[in-house]
C-alpha positions as CSV (number, residue, x, y, z in Angstrom):
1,X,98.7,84.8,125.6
2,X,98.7,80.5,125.6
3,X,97.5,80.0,121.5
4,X,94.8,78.1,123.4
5,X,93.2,81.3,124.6
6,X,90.4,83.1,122.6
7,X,89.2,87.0,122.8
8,X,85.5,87.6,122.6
9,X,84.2,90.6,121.9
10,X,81.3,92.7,120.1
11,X,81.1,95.7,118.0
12,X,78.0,98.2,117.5
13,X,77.3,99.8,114.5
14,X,75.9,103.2,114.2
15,X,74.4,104.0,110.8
16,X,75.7,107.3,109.5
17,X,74.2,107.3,106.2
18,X,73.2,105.2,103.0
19,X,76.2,105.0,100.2
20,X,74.5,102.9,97.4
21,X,71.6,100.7,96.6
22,X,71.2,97.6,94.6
23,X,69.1,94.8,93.6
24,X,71.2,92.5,96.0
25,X,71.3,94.7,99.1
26,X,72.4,98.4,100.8
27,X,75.7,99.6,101.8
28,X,75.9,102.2,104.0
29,X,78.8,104.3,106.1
30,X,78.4,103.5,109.5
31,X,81.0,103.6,112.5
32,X,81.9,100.8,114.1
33,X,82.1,101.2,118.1
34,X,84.2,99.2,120.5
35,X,85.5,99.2,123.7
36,X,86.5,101.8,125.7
37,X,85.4,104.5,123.3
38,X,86.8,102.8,120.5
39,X,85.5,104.1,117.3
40,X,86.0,103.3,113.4
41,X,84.6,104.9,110.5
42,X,83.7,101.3,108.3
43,X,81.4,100.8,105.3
44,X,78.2,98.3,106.3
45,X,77.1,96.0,103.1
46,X,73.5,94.4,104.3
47,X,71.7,92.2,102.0
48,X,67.9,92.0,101.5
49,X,66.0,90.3,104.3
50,X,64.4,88.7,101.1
51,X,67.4,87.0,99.6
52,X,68.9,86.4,103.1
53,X,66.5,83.7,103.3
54,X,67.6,82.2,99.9
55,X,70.1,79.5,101.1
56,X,71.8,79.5,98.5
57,X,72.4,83.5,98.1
58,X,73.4,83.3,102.0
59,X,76.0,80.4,101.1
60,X,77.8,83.1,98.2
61,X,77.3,85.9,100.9
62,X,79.4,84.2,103.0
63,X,81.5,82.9,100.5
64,X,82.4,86.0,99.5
65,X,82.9,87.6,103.5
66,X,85.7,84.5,103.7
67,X,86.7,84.7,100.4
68,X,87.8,88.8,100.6
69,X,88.6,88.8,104.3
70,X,92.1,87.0,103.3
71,X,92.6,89.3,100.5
72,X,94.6,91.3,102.1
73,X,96.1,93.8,99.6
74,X,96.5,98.1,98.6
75,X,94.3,97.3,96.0
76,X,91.7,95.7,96.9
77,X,88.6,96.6,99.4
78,X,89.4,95.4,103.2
79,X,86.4,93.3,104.4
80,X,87.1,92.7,108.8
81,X,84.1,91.4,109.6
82,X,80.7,89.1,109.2
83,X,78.0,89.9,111.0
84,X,74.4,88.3,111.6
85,X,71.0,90.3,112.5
86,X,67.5,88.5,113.5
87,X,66.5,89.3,109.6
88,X,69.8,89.4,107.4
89,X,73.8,89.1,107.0
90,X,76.4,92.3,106.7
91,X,79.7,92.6,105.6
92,X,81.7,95.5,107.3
93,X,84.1,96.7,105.0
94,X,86.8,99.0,105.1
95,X,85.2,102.8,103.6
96,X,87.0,104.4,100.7
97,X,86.8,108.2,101.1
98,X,86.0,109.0,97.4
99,X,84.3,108.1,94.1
100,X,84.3,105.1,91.4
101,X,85.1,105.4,88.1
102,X,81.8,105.6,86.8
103,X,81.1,109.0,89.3
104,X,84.4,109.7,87.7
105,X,83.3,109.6,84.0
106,X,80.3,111.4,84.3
107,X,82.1,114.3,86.0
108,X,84.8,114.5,83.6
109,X,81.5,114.4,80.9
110,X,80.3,117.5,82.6
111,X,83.1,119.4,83.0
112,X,83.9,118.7,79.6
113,X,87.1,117.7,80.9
114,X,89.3,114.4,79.5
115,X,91.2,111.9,81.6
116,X,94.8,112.6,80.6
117,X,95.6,109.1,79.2
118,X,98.5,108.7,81.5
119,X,96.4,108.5,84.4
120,X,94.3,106.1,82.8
121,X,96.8,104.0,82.2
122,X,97.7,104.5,85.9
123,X,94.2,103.5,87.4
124,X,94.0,100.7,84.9
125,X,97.7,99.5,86.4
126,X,96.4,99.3,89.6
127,X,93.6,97.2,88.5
128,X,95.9,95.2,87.1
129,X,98.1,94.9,90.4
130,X,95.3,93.8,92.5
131,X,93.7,91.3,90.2
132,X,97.2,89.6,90.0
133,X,97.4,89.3,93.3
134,X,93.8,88.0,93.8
135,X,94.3,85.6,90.6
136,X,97.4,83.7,92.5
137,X,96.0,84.0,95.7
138,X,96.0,79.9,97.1
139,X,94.4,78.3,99.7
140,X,95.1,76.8,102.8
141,X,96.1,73.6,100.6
142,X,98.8,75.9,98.6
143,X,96.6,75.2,95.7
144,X,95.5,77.6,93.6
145,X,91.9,79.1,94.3
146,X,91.3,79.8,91.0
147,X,89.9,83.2,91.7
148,X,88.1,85.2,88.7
149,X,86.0,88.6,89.8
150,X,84.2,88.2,86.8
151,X,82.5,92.0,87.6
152,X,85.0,94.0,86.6
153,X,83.3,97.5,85.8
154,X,83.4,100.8,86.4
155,X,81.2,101.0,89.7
156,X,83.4,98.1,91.4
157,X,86.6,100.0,91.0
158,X,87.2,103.2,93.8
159,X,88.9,105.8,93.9
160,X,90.0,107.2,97.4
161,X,91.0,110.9,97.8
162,X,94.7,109.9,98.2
163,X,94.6,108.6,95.3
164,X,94.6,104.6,96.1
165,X,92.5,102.5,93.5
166,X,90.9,99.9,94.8
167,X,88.9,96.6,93.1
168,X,85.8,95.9,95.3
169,X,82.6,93.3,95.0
170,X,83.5,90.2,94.9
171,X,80.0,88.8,95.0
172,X,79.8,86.5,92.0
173,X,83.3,85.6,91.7
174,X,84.8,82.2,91.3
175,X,87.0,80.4,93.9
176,X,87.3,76.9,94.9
177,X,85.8,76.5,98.2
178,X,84.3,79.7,98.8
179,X,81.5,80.5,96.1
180,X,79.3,78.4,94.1
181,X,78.2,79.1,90.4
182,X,76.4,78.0,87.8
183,X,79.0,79.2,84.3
184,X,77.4,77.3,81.4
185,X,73.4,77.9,82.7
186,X,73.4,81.4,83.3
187,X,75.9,84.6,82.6
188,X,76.8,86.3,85.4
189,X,78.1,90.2,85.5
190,X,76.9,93.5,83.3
191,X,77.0,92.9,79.6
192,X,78.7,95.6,78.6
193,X,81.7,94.4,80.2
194,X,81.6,90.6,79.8
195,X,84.4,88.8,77.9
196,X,83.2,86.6,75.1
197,X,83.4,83.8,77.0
198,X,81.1,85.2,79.9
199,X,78.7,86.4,76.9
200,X,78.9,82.9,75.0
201,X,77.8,81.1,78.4
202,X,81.5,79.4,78.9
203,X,83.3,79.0,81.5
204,X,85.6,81.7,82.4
205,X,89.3,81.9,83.7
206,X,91.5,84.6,84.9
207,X,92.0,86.2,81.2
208,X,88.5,86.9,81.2
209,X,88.7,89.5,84.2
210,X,91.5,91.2,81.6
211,X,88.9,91.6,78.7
212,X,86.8,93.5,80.9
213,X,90.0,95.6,82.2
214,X,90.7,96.1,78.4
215,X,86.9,97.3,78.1
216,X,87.2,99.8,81.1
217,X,91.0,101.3,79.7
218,X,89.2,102.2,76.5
219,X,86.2,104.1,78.5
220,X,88.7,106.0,80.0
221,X,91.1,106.9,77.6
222,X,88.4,107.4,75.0
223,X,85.4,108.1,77.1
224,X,83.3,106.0,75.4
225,X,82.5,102.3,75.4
226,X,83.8,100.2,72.7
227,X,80.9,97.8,72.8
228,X,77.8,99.6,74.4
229,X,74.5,98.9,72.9
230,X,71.1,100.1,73.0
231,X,70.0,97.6,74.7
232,X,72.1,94.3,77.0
233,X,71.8,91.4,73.9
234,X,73.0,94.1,71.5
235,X,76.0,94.9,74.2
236,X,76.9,91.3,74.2
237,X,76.1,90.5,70.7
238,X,78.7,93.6,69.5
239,X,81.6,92.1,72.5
240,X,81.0,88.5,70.5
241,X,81.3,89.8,67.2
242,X,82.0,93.6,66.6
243,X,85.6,94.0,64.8
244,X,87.5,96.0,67.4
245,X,88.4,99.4,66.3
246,X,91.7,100.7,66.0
247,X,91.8,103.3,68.8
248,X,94.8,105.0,67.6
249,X,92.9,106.0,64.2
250,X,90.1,107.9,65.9
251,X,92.3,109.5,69.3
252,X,95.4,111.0,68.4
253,X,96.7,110.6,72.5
254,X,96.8,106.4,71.9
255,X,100.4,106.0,70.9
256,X,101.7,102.3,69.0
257,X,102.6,100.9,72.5
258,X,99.5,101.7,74.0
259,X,97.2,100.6,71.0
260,X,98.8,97.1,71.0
261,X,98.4,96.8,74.6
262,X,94.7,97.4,73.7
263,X,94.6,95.1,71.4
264,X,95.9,92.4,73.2
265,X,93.5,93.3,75.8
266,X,90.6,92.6,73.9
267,X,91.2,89.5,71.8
268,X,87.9,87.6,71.4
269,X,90.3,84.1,71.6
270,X,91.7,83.7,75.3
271,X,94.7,82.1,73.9
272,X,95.7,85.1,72.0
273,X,95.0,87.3,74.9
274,X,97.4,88.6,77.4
275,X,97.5,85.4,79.9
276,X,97.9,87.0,83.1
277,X,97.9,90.7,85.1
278,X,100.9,90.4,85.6
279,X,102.5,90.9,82.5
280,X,99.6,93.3,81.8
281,X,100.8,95.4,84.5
282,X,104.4,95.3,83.8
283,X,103.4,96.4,80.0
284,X,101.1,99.0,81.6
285,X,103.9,100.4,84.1
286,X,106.7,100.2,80.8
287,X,104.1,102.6,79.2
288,X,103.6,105.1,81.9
289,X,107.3,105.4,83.3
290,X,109.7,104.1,80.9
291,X,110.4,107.6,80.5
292,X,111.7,108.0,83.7
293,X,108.9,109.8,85.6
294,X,104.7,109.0,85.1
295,X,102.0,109.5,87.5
296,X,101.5,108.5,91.0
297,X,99.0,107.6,93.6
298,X,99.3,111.9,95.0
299,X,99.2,112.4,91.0
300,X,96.1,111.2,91.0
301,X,94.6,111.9,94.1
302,X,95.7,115.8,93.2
303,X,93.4,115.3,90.4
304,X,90.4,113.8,91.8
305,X,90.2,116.0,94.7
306,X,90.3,119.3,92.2
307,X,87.8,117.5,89.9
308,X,85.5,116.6,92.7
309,X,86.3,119.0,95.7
310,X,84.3,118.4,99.4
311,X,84.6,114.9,100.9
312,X,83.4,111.7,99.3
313,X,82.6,108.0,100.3
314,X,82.2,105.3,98.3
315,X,81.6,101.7,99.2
């Protein structure tokens, strides 16, 4: 076909059933019909009619439709499509058959089951993988865009049934181009896993995305929150100024290795913090296999599936 040539086309979407709610919109599992019987089981993210007529919620919206639709990676949520009603915007989003961590810890809390710390360290490495790839990602320009998810936590990373981890909602991230925001005016994300410079109202970088990933590798390994408060300004007042505990000394499973990548992790000073997922990953990955053998993506999936059973979706 001559590159001057263009397709047009339309999709219908048929709801199937609701996956989660929020204060920003619904997401739902729907599947996506095409031509010539064409089908495709998708995940449907619709925003409130209400905010859909805030411009400047419908600019980030969008934002983040472009933004994620060229992050294009195992790791992170697929978004294919933006789409336009009479009354709102919708992302359609590639559907993860299976739970988020959160779903994950309160299962294992009623089974009275741990996380063996291996796979922790193994979901926590994936994190790792896709945020490095996200963080470098450049524009069109070859500049860098600067990208920071700035929500890492529990509920935005998924588990699928196979066993593929995967970092979703981008909705108040920073990139240059793509997403406005207001760092210095306002804090952005859920205090409990906000890096001191989210929680002190300064402007973040990619190092503060690996604070929060530090936060969520202690849940795990631990299965309880380092910093968690009674209430969100004790949460952020304990992540600003709460002497980090020495993991090893309370959970015997937390060898030296692992303790200092903790550590590292969750120094309050940037500078002193690891400075990119990369090398976070590679220190992650030296933990799990420098043995010769560690867990895998069917490790993993083996383990949810027994923990969970029956088929889930999450967006």
């Amino acid at each position: 076909m001559a590159a001057s040539k263009s397709i047009t086309g339309e999709f219908r979407y048929e709801i199937v059933r609701q996956l989660h709610e929020g204060g920003m919109g619904v997401v739902y599992e729907a599947v996506q019909h095409g031509s010539r019987g064409f089908q495709k089981r998708v995940a449907i993210k619709v925003i409130r009619p209400q905010l859909a007529a805030q411009p400047g919620f419908l600019e980030n919206f969008i934002g983040e439709a472009r933004l994620v639709a060229d992050l294009i990676h195992t790791n992170i949520v697929q978004t294919y499509h933006l789409g336009e009603t009479a009354s709102s915007c919708y992302m359609c989003m590639e559907l993860i058959h299976g739970i988020n961590l959160d779903q994950l810890r309160q299962q294992l809390s009623r089974l009275r089951r741990p996380l063996p710390v291996e796979l922790a360290v193994f979901i926590v490495s994936r994190i790792a993988r896709g945020l490095a790839y996200a963080h470098a990602k450049t524009g069109g320009d070859g500049l860098p865009l600067g990208i920071v998810h700035r929500d890492i936590n529990p509920k935005n990373i998924l588990i699928a049934r196979e066993g593929d981890v995967k970092v979703t909602d981008f909705g108040i991230a920073k990139a240059r181009g793509y997403l406005t925001t207001r760092e210095g005016e306002e804090v952005a994300g859920r205090p409990e896993y906000m890096s001191p410079e989210q929680a002190d109202f300064q402007v973040t970088d990619r190092r503060s995305d690996l604070f929060s990933m530090g936060i969520v590798l202690v849940e795990l390994i631990t299965g309880t929150h380092p910093f968690r408060g009674a209430t969100p300004r004790e949460s952020l007042d304990r992540i600003l100024r709460m002497p980090v505990p020495r993991f090893g000394e309370t959970h015997s499973g937390i060898p030296d290795g692992l303790e200092q990548i903790l550590q590292r992790l969750l120094q309050r000073d940037a500078s002193a913090r690891y400075q990119s997922a990369d090398v976070v990953l590679h220190d992650l990955e030296h933990h799990i296999y420098q043995s010769g053998y560690g867990p895998t993506n069917e490790t993993l999936g083996r383990f949810v599936r027994e923990l969970f059973g029956g088929t889930h979706a999450a967006a």
